[in-house]
N, C-alpha and C positions, 0 to 999 in steps of 0.2 A: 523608416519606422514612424509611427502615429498613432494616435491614440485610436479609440475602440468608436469613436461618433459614429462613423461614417458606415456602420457596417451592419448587416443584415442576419437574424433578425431583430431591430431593432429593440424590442423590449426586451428579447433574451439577455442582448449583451450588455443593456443597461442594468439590469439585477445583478449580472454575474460582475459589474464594474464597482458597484455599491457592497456586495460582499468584498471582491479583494481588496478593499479599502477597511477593511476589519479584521483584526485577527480573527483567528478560527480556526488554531492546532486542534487535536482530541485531545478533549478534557477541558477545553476553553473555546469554549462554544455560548457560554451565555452574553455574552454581546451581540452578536450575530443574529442568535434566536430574539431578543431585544428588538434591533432594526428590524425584523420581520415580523412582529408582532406589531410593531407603532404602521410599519407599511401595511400591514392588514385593516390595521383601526382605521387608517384613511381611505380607505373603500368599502368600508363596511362590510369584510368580510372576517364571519365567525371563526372565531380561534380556539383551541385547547391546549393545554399540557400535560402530560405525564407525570409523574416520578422521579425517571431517570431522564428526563430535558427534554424528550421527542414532543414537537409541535405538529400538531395538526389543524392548519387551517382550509377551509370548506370557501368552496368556489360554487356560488348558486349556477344552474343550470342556463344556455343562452335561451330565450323566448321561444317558447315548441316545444323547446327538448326537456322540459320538465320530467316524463314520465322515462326518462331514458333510464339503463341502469346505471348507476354511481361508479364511478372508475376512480378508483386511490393510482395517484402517481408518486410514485416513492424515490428518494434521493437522501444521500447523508450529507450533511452540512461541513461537517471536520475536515480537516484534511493531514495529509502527510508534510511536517515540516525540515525538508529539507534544504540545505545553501551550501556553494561553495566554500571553500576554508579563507577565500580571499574576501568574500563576501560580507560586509559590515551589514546584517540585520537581524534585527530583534523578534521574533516571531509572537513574541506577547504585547509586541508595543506598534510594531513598523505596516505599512499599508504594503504591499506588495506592489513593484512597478511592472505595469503591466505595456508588454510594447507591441505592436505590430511586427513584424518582420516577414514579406513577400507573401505567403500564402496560410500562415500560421499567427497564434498569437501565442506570447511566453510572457514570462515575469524575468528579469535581471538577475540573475544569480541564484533564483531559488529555483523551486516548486511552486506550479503557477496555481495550485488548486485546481482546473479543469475538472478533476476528479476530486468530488461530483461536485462540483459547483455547477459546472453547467446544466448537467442534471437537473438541477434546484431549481436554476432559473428558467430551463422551460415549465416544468412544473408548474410556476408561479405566474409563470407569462401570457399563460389561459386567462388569467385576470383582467387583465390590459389589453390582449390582443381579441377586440372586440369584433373581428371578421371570421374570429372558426366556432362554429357552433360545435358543441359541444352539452352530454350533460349532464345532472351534476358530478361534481371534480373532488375528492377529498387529495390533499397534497400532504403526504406522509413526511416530515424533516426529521429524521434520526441523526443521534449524537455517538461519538465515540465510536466508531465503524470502524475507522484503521489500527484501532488500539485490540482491537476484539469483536468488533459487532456485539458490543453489551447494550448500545441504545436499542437496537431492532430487538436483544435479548430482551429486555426490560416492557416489550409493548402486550398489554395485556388485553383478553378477549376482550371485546368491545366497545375498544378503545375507537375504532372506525367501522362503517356499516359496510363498505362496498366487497363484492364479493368477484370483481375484477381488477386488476395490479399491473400497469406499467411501472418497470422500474427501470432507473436512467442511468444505470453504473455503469454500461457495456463500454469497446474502447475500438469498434470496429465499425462502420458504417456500410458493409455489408453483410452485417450477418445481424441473425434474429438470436439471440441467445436463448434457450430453453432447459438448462443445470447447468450446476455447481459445482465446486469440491466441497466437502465441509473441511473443518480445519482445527488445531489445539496446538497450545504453546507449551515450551519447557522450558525452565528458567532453573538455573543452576546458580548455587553460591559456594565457592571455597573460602573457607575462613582459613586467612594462611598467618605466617609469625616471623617477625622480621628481626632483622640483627646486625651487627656491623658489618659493613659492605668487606670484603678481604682483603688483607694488607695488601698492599702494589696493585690493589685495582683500581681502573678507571672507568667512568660513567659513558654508557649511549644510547641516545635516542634513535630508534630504527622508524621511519614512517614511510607508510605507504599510501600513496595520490594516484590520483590522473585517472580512477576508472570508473565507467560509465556508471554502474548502480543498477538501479530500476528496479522495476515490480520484481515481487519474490513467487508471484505466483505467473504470472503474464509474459516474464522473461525469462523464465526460472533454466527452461531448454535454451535458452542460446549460449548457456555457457558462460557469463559473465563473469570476471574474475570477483570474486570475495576477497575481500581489504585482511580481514579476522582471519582467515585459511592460510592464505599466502604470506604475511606475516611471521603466524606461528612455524611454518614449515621453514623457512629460513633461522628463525630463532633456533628451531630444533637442529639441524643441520650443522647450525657453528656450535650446539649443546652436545653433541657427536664428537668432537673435536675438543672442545676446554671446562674451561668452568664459567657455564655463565650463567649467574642469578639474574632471577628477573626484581624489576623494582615495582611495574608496575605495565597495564596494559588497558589502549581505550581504542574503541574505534565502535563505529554501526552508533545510531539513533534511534533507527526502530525496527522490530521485528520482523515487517513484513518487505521493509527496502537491502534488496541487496546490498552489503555494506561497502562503498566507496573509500573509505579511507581508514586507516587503522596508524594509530604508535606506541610504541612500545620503548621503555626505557628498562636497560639495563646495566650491570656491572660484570667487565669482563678484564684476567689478568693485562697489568699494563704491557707485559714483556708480549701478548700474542694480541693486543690492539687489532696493529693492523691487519694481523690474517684472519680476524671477526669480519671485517670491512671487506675483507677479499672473498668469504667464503662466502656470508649473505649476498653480496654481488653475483656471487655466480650463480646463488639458487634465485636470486631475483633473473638473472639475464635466461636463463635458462627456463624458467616460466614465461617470461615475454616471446621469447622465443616460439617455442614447442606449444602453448597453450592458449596463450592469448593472443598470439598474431591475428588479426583481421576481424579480431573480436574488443580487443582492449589496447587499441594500440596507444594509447595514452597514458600506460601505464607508468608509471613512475617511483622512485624510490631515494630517501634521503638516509643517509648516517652523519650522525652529528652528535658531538663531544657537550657533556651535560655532567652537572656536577651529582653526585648518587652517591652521599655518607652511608646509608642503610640500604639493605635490601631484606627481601624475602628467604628464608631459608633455602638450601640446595633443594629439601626435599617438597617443601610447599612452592616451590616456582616449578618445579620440574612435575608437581601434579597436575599445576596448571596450565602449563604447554602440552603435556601429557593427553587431557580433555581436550582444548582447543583443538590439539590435531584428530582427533577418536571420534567425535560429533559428529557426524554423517551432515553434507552437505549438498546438495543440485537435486539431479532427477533421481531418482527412485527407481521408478517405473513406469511404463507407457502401457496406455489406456489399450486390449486385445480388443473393445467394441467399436471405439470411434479410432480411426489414423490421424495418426500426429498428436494427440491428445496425452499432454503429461496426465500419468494415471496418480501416482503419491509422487510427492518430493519433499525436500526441508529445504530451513534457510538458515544456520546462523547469522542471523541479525544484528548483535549488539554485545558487546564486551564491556566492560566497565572496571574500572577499579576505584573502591573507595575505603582509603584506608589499608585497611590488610584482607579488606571482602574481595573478591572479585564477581562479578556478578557478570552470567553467558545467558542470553537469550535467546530461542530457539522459536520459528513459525514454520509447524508441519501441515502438510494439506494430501487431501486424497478423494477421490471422486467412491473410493471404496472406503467402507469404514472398519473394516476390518483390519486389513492394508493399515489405514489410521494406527487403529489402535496397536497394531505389532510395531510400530516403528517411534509410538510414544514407548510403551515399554523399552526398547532398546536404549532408547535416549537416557530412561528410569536407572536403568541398567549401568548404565556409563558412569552416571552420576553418582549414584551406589560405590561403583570400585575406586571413582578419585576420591571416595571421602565429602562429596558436597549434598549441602542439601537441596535435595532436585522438590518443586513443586510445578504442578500440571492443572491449570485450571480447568474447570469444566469450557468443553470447546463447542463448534459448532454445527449444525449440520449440514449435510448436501442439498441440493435442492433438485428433486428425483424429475428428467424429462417425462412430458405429457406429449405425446405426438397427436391426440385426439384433444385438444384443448381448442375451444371455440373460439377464443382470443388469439391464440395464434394463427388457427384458421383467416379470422379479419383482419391481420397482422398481414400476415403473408399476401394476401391480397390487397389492403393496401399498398405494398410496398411494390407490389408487380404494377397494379394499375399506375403507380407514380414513376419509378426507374424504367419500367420497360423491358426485368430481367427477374428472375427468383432468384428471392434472399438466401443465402447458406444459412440453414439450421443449425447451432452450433453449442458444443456448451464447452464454459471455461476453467482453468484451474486458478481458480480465484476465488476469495469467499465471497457472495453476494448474500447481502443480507435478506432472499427470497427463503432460504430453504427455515428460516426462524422465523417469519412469517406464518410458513404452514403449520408448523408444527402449533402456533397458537389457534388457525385460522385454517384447519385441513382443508374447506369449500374454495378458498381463495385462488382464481387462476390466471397465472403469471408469466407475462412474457419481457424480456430485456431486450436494448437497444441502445446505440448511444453511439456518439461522434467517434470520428477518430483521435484518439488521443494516443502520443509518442513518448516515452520517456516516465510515464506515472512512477511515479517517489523518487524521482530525483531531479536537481536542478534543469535537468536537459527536457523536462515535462513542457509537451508545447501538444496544441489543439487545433486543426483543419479550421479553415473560417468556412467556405465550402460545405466541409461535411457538417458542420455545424446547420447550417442551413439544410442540408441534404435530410438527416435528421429530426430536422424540427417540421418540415412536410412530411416526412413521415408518421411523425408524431401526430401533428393535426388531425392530419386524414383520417386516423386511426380512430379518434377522439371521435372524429364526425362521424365516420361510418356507424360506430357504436351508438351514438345519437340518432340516427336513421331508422336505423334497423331496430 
């Protein structure tokens, strides 16, 4: 392992080495936008901002290519802050260690950023890299993307003039991305009422480890075990059997990462302890088994003895397990126009308890928007019969394929003339913050692309050195040709 010097293309991976040296969760992005505002001032290139944080800085044209047309390269700055549970870092304070390893580069423990950091950095790397003619470049830096795409929300007409858009979020370095899904959240809260734990019972902590995580939209089809699911169906299991209050329950970060780890404290009679310990065992062994074999085999589970004077009432714990288990979770439904294409899905994402709230957070996505909206109301719905206050904020939209788009037309050929093979045309179930673009900017035409990136929202998130480079000629090229022509 070693550090990033040595590695091509140079000015990309110097930008993206100078961001991971800065926090930059959503929602704590103004430092980062900071260092790229003073890195502008030192090349004399014009800057703006927004409102809501989106920086646009302007990249004059190379010598020639003045008259070319204006190409916005767009990338979000934020990223998703995930770590292991073993992992000591501060994600408001800590630089992220970022390491070589064989053919990839990753961060220690966490989420390396990749997405979209590197994005950013080619974007920016037009600046510096004073051999690809290109011309002129506006470079779009939205805030707050993995939280919602409220930065890309917040960008208002004529905020940029170009009426062509590379954007850098894609995670596949063969394929040309041309839509989206659009996407909307649901966020539940039980107000529940606590009391004294029952005489002769004892306290437990259930927690669940070891599973891979990932995109909520990117990995949604593989299956991956849910921390928050698989938890509550063991709780319920041995709630079938005795009496168990819940005391409390945490697991998920964020919405759109499938959630890794979950725990859960409860109180259950001391005289049936151990057959609590015996029944969640079997409903955990028998999901490792049957469901997650060759999918999550790292999955893991601890029961551990915890002191628990107070719990939640029978009947406000048992609304609460109640929901967690009733939320609709994975695929949905699969796309009839395009194969293999998750068409709607969900994610419960994040659990929380504070207090006597409990708060469930929900990332649905759907390439149909109808599809969307039937599957928010069911969510509506849920929330409704547990008694919780369900709120849906305004979500986002798809971003409808153009197969007659003249950018992708030079795209495509770019990419042939440089591989030697045609690109797969492909669109994701992801939100990209293109389809909020148009809806400000209907003329704007938009094509995505972007490295391999493995593992996005969670610590296992690592980036091709290769296709990074693979990517960034293709980038160029694209740039150039545009400027030719």
């Amino acid at each position: 392992m070693s550090s990033l010097d040595a590695l091509q293309p140079t000015h990309v991976w110097r930008i993206f080495g100078k961001m991971s040296a800065v926090p930059r969760g959503s929602g704590n992005e103004a430092a980062v936008l900071g260092m790229f505002k003073g890195w502008a001032d030192r090349r004399g290139l014009p800057w703006k901002q927004d409102e809501v944080g989106n920086l646009l800085v302007c990249i004059p044209a190379s010598p020639g290519c003045e008259n070319a047309p204006t190409v916005l390269v767009q990338g979000h700055v934020d990223m998703v802050c995930e770590k292991n549970a073993a992992t000591a870092h501060d994600f408001t304070k800590d630089p992220l260690k970022l390491v070589v390893d064989g053919e990839w580069v990753k961060a220690t423990g966490t989420t390396l950023g990749a997405d979209n950091g590197i994005g950013v950095a080619m974007g920016l790397a037009l600046a510096d890299d004073r051999s690809v003619a290109h011309g002129p470049i506006e470079v779009l830096l939205t805030v707050d993307e993995e939280r919602g795409l409220t930065g890309a929300a917040g960008v208002k007409p004529g905020f940029f003039s170009a009426k062509l858009m590379v954007n850098l979020d894609s995670e596949d370095d063969t394929a040309i991305f041309i839509g989206c899904a659009g996407g909307r959240d649901t966020r539940f809260e039980l107000k529940n009422r606590a009391t004294k734990a029952p005489k002769d019972s004892v306290g437990r902590k259930v927690t669940v480890l070891g599973l891979r995580g990932g995109h909520s939209g990117l990995n949604i089809h593989e299956h991956r075990g849910n921390a928050i699911k698989i938890l509550a169906r063991a709780l319920q299991a041995a709630a079938a059997q005795m009496d168990v209050r819940l005391v409390g329950i945490n697991g998920g970060s964020m919405r759109n990462a499938i959630p890794r780890e979950c725990e859960a404290k409860v109180t259950v009679p001391k005289d049936q302890a151990r057959k609590f310990k015996q029944v969640v065992d079997a409903c955990f062994a028998r999901i490792a088994a049957e469901e997650l074999a060759g999918v999550d085999d790292n999955f893991a589970w601890k029961v551990a003895t915890v002191q628990a004077p107070r719990c939640f009432t029978r009947e406000c714990g048992t609304a609460t397990l109640n929901l967690l288990s009733a939320i609709p979770n994975g695929v949905c439904a699969m796309s009839l126009d395009i194969p293999g294409l998750v068409e709607t899905s969900t994610n419960l994402g994040v659990v929380k308890t504070d207090g006597l709230s409990v708060e469930m957070v929900c990332c649905s996505r759907s390439s149909v928007m109808s599809s969307l909206a039937a599957l928010v109301e069911q969510h509506r719905a849920l929330g409704v019969l547990a008694g919780a206050k369900v709120e849906q904020p305004e979500g986002y939209p798809g971003w409808k394929p153009n197969l007659a788009s003249p950018l992708l037309a030079v795209t495509r050929q770019s990419y042939f003339e440089a591989f030697g093979s045609e690109a797969e045309l492909l669109a994701i179930h992801a939100g990209l913050e293109c389809g909020l673009l148009t809806e400000k900017y209907p003329d704007l035409d938009i094509v995505s692309f972007g490295p391999n990136i493995r593992g996005a929202h969670s610590p296992d998130e690592k980036v091709e050195i290769a296709s990074v480079q693979k990517i960034w000629k293709l980038f160029t090229a694209t740039v150039t040709r545009l400027a030719q022509a």
